[in-house]
C-alpha positions as CSV (number, residue, x, y, z in Angstrom):
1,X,-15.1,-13.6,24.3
2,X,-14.9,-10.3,22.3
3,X,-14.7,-10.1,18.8
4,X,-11.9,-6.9,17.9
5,X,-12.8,-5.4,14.4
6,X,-9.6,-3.9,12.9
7,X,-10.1,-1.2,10.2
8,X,-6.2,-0.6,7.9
9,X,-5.3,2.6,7.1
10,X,-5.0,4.0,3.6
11,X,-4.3,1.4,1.0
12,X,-6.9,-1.0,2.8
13,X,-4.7,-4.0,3.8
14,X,-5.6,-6.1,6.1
15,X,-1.7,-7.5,6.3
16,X,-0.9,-4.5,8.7
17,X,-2.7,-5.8,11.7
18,X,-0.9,-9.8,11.3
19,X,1.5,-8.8,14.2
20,X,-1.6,-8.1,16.5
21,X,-4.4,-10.6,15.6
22,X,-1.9,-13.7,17.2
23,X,-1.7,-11.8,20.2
24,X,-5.8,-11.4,20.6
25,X,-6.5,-14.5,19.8
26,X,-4.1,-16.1,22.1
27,X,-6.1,-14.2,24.7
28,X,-9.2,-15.7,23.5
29,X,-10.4,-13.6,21.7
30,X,-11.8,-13.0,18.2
31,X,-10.0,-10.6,15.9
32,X,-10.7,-10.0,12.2
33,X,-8.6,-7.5,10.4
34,X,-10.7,-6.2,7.5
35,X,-9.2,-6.1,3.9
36,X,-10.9,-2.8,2.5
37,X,-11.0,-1.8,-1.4
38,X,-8.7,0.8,-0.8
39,X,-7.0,0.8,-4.3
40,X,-10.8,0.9,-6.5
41,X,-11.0,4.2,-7.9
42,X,-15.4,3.3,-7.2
43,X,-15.2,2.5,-3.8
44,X,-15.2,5.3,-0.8
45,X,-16.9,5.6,2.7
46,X,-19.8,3.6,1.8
47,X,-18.2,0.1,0.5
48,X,-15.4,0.2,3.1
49,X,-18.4,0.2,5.8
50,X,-20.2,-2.4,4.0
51,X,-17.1,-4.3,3.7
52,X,-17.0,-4.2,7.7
53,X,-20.1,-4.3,8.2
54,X,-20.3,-8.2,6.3
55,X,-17.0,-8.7,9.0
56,X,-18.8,-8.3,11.6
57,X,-22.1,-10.3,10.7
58,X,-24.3,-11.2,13.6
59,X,-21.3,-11.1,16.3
60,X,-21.8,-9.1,19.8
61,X,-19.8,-7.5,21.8
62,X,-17.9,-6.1,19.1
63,X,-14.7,-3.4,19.5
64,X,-13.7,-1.6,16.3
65,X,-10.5,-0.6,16.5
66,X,-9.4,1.8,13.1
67,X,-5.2,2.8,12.4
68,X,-4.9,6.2,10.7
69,X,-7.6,6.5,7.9
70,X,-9.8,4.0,9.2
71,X,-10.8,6.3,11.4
72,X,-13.0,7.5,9.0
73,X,-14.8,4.0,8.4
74,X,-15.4,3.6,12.1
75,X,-18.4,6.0,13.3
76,X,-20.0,4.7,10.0
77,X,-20.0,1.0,11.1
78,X,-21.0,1.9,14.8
79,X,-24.2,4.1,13.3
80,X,-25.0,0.5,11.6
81,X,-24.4,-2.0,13.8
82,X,-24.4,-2.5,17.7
83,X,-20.4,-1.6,19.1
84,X,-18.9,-2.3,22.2
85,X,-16.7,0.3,21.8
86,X,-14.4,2.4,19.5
87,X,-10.0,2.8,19.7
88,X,-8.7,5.0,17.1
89,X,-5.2,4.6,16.6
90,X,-3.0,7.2,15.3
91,X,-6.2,7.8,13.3
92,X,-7.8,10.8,11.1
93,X,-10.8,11.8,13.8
94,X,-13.6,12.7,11.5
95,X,-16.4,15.4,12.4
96,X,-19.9,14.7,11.0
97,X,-20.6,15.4,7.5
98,X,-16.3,15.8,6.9
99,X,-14.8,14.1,4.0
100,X,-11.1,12.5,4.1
101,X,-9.8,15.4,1.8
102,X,-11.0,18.2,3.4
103,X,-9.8,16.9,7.2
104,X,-6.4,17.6,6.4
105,X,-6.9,21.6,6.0
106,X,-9.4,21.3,8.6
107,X,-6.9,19.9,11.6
108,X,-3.9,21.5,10.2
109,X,-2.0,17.9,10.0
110,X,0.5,19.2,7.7
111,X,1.4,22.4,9.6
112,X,1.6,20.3,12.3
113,X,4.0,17.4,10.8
114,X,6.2,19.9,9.2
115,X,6.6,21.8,12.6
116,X,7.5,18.4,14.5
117,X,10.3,17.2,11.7
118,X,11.8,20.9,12.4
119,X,11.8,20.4,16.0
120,X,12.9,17.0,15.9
121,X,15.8,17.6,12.9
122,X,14.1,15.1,10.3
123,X,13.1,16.2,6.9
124,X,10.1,17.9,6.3
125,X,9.5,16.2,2.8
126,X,7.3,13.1,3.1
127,X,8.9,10.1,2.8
128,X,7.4,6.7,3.5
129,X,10.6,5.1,4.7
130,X,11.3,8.2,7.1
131,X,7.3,8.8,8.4
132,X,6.1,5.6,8.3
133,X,9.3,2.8,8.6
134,X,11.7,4.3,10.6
135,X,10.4,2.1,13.6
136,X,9.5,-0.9,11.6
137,X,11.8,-3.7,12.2
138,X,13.2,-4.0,8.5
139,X,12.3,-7.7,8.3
140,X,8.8,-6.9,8.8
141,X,8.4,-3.9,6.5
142,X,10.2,-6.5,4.0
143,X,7.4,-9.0,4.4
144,X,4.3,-6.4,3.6
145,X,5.9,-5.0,0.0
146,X,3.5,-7.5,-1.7
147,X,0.2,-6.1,0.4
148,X,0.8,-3.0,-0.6
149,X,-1.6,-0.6,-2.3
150,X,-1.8,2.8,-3.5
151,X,-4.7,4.5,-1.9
152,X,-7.3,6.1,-4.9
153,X,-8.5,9.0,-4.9
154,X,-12.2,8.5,-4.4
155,X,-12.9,7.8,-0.7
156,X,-11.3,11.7,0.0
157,X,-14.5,12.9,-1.5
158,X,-16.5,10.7,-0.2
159,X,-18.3,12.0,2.9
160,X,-18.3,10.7,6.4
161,X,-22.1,10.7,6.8
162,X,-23.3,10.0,10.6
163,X,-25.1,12.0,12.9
164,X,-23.2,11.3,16.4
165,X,-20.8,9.1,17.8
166,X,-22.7,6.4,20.1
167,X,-22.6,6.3,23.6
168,X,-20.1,3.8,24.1
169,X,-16.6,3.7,25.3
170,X,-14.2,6.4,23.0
171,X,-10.4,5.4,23.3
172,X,-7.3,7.2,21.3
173,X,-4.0,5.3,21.1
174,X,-1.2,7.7,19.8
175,X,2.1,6.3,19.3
176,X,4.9,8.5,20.8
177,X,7.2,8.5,17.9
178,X,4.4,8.9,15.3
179,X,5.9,11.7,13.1
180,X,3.2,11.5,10.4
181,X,0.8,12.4,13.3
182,X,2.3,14.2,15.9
183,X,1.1,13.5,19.6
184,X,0.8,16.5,20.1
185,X,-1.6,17.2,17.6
186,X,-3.1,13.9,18.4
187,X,-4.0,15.3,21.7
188,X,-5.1,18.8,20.5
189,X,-7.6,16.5,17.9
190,X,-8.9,13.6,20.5
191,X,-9.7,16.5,23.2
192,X,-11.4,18.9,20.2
193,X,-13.3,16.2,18.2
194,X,-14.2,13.4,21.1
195,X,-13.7,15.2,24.8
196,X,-11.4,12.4,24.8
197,X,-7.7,12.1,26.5
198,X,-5.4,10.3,24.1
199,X,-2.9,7.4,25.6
200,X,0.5,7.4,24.5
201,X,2.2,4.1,23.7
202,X,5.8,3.5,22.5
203,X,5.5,3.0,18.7
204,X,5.6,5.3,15.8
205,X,2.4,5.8,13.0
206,X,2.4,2.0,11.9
207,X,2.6,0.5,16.1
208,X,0.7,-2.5,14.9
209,X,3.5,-3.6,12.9
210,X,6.5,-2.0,15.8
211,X,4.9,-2.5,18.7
212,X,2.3,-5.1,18.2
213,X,2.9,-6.5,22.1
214,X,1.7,-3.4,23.5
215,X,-0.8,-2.1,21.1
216,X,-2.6,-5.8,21.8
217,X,-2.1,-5.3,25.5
218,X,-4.0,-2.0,25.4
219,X,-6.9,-3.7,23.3
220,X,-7.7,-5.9,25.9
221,X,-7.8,-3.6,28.8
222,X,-10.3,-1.5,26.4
C-alpha cells in the first residue's frame, strides 16, 4: 500500500482532489488530500509544509502529488520527510530560494497564457469560469462554491527554501487543455527546472476535478 499526499492549489482546499481520493483508495491505497491555510494572511511556505508534514506522520512509502501552487509546498515536504516520489500537476515548478510572486516574471507564465488565448481565440483577460471551468462538468464546479477561498497575499513572499530536489522519482502531469498553464510552457518549465519530460493527459488546469479517472490512473503507474 502507498499512501498519495495531495497538496491543493491556491486557496488551499482540500475539496479539489474528492473526485480522485475514491479512485486511489479503491485501488488500495491510502490518499489524504491536505486542507492548507491558504486564506490566513500569517501563513506562507512554512505552515503549508507543516500542515503536510502532520498529514503525513510516520507513514512510508509516501507520493506527494501537488496541483498548480502546491508545487511550491512539495520540495519543502520532501527536504523534511522521507518521499517516494514527487508528481506536479499543472503546477508552479519552483527553483531553490524562488518565492511564489517572483516565479511568475521569472517563467514568463503570463506571456505565455496570453500568447495561447490569442492562438486559440479565447480572451486574454483572466477569467475563472473561462481558465479554470470551462472543462469542469458544471454540476461539479456547483458543488465546490462553498470550499472556496481567496488565496492571501503572504505565501507569494514567502520563500521556497530547499537546497535540492531528492533523488527520487520526478513526474510532470500537464493537462492538454490547461489554458492557465499552457503545455507548451509546461514543457519548456519541466525540461528547464527538473530535466524532466512532462506527460500530457486530457484535462484542462483543474484535471482532478475533469478528468479525475485518468489523473488517478496515472498516480498509480507513478
Amino acid at each position: 500500500m502507498r499512501t498519495f499526499v495531495l497538496i491543493p492549489g491556491a486557496g488551499g482546499a482540500a475539496w479539489y482532489w474528492h473526485r480522485v481520493v475514491p479512485l486511489l483508495q479503491e485501488e488500495g491505497h491510502e490518499a489524504i488530500a491536505v486542507d492548507l491555510p491558504g486564506d490566513d494572511e500569517l501563513a506562507g511556505l512554512p505552515e503549508y509544509t507543516r500542515e503536510v508534514v502532520n498529514a503525513i506522520g510516520d507513514r512510508v512509502d509516501v507520493v506527494i502529488v501537488a496541483q498548480s501552487l502546491g508545487g511550491f509546498t512539495a520540495p519543502l515536504v520532501a527536504a523534511k520527510v522521507p518521499v517516494s516520489a514527487l508528481v506536479f500537476v499543472n503546477a508552479m515548478i519552483p527553483m531553490p530560494g524562488e518565492t511564489p510572486g517572483a516565479w511568475w516574471d521569472a517563467t514568463g507564465s503570463l506571456q505565455a497564457r496570453e500568447a495561447a488565448a490569442q492562438q486559440g481565440g479565447y480572451g486574454t483577460e483572466f477569467d475563472p469560469a473561462l481558465y479554470f471551468l470551462h472543462d469542469v462538468p458544471p454540476e461539479v464546479a456547483a458543488t465546490g462554491e462553498p470550499y472556496q477561498r481567496r488565496e492571501a497575499d503572504a505565501v507569494f513572499g514567502s520563500v521556497c527554501s530547499f537546497e535540492a530536489w531528492p533523488s527520487v522519482p520526478i513526474r510532470v502531469v500537464v493537462g492538454a487543455d490547461d489554458r492557465f498553464f499552457p503545455v507548451e510552457f509546461q514543457w519548456a518549465l519541466a525540461r528547464d527546472r527538473l530535466r524532466v519530460e512532462a506527460d500530457v493527459l486530457p484535462g484542462g488546469h483543474l484535471i482532478a476535478l475533469s478528468q479525475p479517472l485518468g489523473l488517478a490512473k496515472y498516480l498509480l503507474s507513478v
